[in-house]
C-alpha positions as CSV (number, residue, x, y, z in Angstrom):
1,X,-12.8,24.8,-0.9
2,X,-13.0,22.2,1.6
3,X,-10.5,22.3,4.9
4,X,-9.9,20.3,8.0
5,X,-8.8,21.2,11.3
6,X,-5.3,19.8,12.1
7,X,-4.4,21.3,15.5
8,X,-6.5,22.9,18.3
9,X,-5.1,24.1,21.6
10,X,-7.7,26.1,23.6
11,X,-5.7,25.9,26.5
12,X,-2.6,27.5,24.2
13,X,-5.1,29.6,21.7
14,X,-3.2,28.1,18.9
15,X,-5.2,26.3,15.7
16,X,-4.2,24.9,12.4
17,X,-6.4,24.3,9.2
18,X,-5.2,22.6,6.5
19,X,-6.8,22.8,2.6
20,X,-7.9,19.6,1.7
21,X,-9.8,20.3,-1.5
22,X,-7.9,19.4,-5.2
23,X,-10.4,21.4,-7.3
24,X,-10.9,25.2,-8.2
25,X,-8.7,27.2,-7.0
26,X,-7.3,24.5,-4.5
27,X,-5.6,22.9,-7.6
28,X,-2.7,25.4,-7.4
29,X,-1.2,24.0,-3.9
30,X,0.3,20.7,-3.5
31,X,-0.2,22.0,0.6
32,X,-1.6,24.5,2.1
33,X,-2.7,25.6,5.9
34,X,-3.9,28.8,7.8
35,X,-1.7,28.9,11.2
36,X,-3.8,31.0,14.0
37,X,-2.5,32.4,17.5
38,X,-4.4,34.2,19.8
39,X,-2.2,36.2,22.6
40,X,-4.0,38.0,25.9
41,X,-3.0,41.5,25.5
42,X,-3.6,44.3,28.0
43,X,-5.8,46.2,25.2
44,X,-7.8,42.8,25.0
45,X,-6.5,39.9,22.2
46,X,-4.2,40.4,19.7
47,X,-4.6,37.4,16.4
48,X,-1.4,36.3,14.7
49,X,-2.3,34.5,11.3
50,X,-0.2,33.2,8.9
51,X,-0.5,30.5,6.1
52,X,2.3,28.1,4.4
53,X,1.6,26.5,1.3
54,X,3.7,24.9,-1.5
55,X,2.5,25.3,-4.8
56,X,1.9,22.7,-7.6
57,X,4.8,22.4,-9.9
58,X,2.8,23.2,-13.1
59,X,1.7,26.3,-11.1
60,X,5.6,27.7,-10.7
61,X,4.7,31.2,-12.6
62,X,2.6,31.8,-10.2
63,X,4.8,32.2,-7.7
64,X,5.7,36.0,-8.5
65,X,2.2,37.0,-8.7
66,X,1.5,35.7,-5.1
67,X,4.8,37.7,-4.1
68,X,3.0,40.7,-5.1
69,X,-0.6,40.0,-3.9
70,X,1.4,39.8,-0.6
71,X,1.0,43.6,-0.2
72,X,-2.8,43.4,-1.0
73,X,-3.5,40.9,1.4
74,X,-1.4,42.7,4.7
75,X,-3.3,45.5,3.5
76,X,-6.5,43.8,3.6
77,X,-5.4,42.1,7.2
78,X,-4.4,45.6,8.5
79,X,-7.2,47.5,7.3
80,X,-9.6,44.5,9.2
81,X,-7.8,45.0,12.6
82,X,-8.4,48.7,12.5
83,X,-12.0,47.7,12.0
84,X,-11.8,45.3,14.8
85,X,-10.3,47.6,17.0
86,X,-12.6,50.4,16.3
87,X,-15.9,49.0,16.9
């Protein structure tokens, strides 16, 4: 898949990347981007991610099967900070 950066604030530690690819996988989302934060934290950085997309309208039923991959990917996320914070 193919992205382009949309937002960068060094000074704020704040970036935006939007999905720009219509193909593969990137054919389910009429939009799609990956919101990143980075916060100063006594223990060192802490990274706030998020993404907001809007899926294709022929793409509908998947919108419960996202729902639930929702638990799988905080999972995924959580289990990478403990790995992040333990090496």
């Amino acid at each position: 898949m193919s992205y382009r950066v949309t937002e960068w604030d060094r000074a704020g530690r704040y970036g935006a990347v939007q999905l720009i690819s219509k193909t593969g996988n990137a054919r389910f989302f009429r939009t799609a981007a990956w919101l990143t934060r980075v916060e100063t934290v006594p223990e060192g950085s802490r990274v706030f991610s998020a993404v907001d997309f809007t899926l294709r309208l022929r793409y509908a039923f998947m919108a419960p099967i996202l729902y639930v991959a929702k638990r799988g990917i905080l999972a995924d996320l959580e289990a990478l900070r403990r790995a992040v914070e333990n090496s």
